[in-house]
C-alpha positions in Angstrom: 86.1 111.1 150.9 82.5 111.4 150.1 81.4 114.9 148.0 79.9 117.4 150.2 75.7 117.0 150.5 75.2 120.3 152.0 72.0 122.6 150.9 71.7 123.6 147.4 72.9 128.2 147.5 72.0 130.1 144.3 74.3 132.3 143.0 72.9 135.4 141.5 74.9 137.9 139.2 72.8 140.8 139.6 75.0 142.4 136.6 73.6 140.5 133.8 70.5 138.8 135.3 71.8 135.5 134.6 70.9 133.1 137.6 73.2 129.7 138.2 72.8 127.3 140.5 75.4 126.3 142.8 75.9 122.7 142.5 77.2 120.6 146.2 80.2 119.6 144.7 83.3 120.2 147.3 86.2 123.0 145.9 89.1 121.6 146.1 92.3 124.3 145.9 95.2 122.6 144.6 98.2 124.1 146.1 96.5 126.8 148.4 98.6 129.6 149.1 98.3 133.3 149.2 95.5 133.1 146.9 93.6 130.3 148.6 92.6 131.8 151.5 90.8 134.5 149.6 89.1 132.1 147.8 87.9 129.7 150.5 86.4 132.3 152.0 84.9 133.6 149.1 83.2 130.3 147.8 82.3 129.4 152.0 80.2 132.5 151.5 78.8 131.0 148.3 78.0 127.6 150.0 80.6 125.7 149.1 82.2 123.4 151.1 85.9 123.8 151.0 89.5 121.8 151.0 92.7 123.1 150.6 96.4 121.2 149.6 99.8 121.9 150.4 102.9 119.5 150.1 102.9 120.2 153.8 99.8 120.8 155.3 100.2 120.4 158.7 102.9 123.3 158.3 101.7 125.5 155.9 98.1 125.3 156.6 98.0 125.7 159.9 95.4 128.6 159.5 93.2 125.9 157.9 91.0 123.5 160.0 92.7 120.1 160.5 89.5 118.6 158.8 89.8 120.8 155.5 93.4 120.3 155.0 95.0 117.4 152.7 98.0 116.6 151.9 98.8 117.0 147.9 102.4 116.5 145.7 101.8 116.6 142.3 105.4 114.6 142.5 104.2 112.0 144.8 101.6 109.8 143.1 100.7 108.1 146.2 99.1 111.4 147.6 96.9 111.6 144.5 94.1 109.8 145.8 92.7 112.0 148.4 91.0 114.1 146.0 87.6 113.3 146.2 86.2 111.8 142.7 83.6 114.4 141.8 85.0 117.9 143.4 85.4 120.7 141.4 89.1 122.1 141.4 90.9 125.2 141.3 94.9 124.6 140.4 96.7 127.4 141.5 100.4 126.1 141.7 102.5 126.1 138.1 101.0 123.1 135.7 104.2 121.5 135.2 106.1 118.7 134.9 104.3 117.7 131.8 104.6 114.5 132.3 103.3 114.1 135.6 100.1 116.9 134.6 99.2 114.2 132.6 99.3 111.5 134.8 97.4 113.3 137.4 95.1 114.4 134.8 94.1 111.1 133.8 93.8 110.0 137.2 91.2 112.6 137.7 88.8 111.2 134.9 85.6 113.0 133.7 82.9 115.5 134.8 81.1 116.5 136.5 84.2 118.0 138.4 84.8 121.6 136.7 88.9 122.5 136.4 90.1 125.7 136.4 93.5 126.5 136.2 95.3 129.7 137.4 98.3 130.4 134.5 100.4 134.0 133.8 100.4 136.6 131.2 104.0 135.4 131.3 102.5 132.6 128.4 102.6 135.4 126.1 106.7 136.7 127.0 107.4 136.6 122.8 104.9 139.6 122.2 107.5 141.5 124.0 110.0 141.6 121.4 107.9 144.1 119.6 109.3 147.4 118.6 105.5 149.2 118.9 104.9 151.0 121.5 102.7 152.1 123.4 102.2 147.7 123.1 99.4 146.1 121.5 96.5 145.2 123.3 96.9 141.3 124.0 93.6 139.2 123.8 93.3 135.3 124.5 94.1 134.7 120.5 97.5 135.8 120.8 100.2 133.2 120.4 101.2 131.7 123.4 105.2 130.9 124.3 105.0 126.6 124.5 108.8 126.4 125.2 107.2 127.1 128.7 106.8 123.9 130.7 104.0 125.9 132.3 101.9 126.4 129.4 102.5 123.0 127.8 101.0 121.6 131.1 98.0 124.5 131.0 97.5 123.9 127.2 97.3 119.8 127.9 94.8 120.7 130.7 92.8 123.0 128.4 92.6 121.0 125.2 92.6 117.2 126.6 90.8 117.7 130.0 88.4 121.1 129.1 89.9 123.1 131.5 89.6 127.0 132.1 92.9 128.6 132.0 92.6 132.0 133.5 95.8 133.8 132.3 96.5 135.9 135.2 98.6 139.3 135.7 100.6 140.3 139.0 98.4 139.7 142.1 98.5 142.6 144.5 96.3 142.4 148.2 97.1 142.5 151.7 100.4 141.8 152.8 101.7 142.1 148.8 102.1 145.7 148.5 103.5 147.1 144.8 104.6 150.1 147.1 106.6 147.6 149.0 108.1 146.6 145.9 109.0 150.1 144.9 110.6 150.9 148.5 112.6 147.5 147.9 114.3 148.6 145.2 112.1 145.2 143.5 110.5 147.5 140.4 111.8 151.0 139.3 111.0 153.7 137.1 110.0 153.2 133.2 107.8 153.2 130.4 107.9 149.4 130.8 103.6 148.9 131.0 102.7 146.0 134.6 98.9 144.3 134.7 97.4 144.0 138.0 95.2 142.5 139.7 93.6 142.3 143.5 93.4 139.1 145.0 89.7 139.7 146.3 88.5 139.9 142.6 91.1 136.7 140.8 89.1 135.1 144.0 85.8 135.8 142.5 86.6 135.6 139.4 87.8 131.9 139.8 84.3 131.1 141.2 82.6 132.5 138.5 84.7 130.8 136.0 83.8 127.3 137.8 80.6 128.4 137.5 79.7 130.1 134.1 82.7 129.7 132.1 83.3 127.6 129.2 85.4 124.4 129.4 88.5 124.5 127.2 88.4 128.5 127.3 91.2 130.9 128.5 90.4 133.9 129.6 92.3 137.1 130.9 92.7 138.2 133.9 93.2 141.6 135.0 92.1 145.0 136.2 91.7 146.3 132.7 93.9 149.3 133.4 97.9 148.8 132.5 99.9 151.7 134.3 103.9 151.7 133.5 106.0 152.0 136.2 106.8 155.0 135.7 103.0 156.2 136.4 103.0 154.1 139.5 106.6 154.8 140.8 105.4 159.1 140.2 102.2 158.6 142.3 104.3 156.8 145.2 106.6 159.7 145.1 104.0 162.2 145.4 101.3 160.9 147.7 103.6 158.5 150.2 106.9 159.8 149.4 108.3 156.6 148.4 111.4 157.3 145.9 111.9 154.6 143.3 115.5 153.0 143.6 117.1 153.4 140.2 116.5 149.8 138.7 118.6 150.6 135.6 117.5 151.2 132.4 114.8 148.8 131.1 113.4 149.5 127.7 110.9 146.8 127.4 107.5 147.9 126.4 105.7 145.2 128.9 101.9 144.2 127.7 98.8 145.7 127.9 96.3 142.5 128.3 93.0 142.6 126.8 89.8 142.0 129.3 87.2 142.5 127.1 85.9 138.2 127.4 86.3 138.2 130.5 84.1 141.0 130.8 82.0 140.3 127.7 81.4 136.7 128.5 81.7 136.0 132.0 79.9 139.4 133.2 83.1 140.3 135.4 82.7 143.9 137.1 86.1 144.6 138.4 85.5 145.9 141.9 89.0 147.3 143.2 89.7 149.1 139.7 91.7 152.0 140.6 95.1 151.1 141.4 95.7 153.9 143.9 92.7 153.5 145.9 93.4 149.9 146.4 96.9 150.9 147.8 95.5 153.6 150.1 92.8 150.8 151.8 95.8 148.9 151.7 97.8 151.4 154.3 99.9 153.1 152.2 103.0 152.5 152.5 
């Protein structure tokens, strides 16, 4: 499939005064799920021309033009090869089996494509079994948990293949609701501290990162504001009514993740930052 040749669209961040220039390589967004629609619309508005994969395409993209679907199994070599040579790539599905990661990744060859890859705060689970609390803040220098097939795979795509690894927290948006999660009896009450983040901004964030991040860099992804649960379960029960189901006792202190590069370096301005505003445009309950 030949790379998009579409008109050039500059990309200004007003923020920092720092002016980019959109090249016409195609998006590709491996594994395109809840976040991928967010961010195909996103970079369409940025002039990007964009392609989405799913095991099943034809089933789980039916939302998505017949013409920008493809099919894509990171198990199935013999769907590698309609990724187009030079398109820049967002991977949003877990980075694992190792082995085939790299396999794929070799397949995929040099620049000028641009990788970024979507990973958890979940890479740093061992800070957990700290004692501190309230936790200590968690930047991108933090040890990382490599028993995790996930991070070996985001680690071999950082260090081998200069791949941005955004290390993201919970994603909230329409249709994923922490409220719901509350109601459900999913989360409870307790001093345990949650990161979030709205899908609208990982969306831009990822297209920033293609565009003015570093390759080999991680970089955290957040709001910047860590609530417990307790904070967020309080504020359901006094503006929506929503009583928390008792979820036991959970004494784990949770992380409070570090922002500051992401702000520092990539210019990021958070635009849904207050938690309970996002949930009100969100409905409610």
């Amino acid at each position: 499939m030949d790379s998009w040749q579409g008109s050039l669209a500059d990309y200004q961040h007003h923020e920092t005064g720092l002016v980019t220039l959109m090249g016409p390589h195609t998006l590709i967004i491996l594994g395109s799920g809840y976040l991928g629609r967010f961010l195909a619309a996103e970079a369409c508005s940025h002039g990007r021309a964009v392609l989405s994969t799913s095991r099943e395409p034809d089933r789980r993209l039916r939302d998505v033009p017949s013409t920008q679907r493809l099919r894509f199994d990171l198990a199935q070599p013999d769907t590698w090869a309609t990724i187009p040579a030079d398109a820049d790539l967002v991977w949003c599905f877990p980075a694992t089996a190792v082995e085939q990661v790299q396999a794929f990744a070799k397949r995929l060859g040099a620049p000028p494509r641009r990788l970024v890859v979507l990973g958890s705060t979940s890479a740093y689970d061992g800070t957990e079994q700290s004692t501190v609390y309230p936790p200590p803040w968690i930047d991108e220098s933090a040890a990382v948990d490599l028993r995790k097939s996930r991070v070996q795979g985001e680690e071999y795509l950082r260090t081998r293949h200069g791949a941005m690894v955004l290390r993201v927290a919970g994603i909230y948006g329409p249709g994923r609701n922490p409220l719901d999660w509350i109601r459900s009896g999913r989360v409870g009450s307790s001093r345990r501290y949650v990161n979030l983040i709205h899908v609208e901004d990982l969306a831009s964030i990822c297209l920033l990162a293609l565009e003015t991040g570093k390759p080999g860099e991680v970089y955290n992804v957040s709001d910047g504001m860590p609530r417990t649960w307790a904070d967020i379960c309080r504020v359901a029960q006094t503006r929506w009514a929503i009583t928390a189901h008792s979820a036991g006792k959970d004494n784990r202190p949770g992380k409070r993740i570090d922002t500051r590069k992401l702000t520092e370096e990539l210019g990021v301005r958070i635009q849904h930052l207050d938690l309970f505003t996002g949930l009100e445009e969100l409905g409610g309950p």
